[in-house]
C-alpha positions, 0 to 999 in steps of 0.5 A, a space after each residue: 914127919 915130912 921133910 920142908 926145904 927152907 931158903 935163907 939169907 944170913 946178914 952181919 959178920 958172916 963171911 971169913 968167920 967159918 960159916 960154910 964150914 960150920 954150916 956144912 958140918 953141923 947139916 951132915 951130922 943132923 941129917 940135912 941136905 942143901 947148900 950154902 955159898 957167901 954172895 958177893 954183898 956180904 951176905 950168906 945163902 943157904 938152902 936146907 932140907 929135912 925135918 923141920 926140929 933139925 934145921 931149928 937145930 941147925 940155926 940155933 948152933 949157927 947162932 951159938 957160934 962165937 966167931 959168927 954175928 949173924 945180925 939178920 936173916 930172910 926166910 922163905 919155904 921152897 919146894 923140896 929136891 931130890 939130893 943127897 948131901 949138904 954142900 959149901 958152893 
């Protein structure tokens, strides 16, 4: 199965609630790499990489989070990049 990179934009409660955090540990225990940084609108940014069934994982664990309303979210397939982690920017 071929890795694809997906870039995201969360909207709703999604700063001071844990998002990067939860967002970081739950990409590394599925195998993803990427990144996430809050903007300064409000919003969440987040590009990840690999198996696509992982990052549909991903997202539905975001969304099961009690403390993190997300309202909305934009999508957009990237290229893939040469990494090795998943980071909180």
């Amino acid at each position: 199965m071929t890795e694809i990179r997906k870039k995201y934009k969360f909207y709703g409660r999604v700063q001071g609630v844990g998002f990067r955090y939860t967002a970081k540990y739950l990409a590394q225990s599925l195998g993803l790499t990427g990144w996430v940084k809050n903007e300064y609108d409000g919003t969440v940014k987040m590009e990840v990489q690999g198996r696509e069934p992982m990052i549909d994982k991903l997202l539905t664990a975001l969304n099961r989070n009690q403390f993190i309303e997300i309202e909305w979210i934009d999508s957009k397939e990237i290229p893939t990049e040469r990494e090795s982690c998943f980071s909180s920017r």
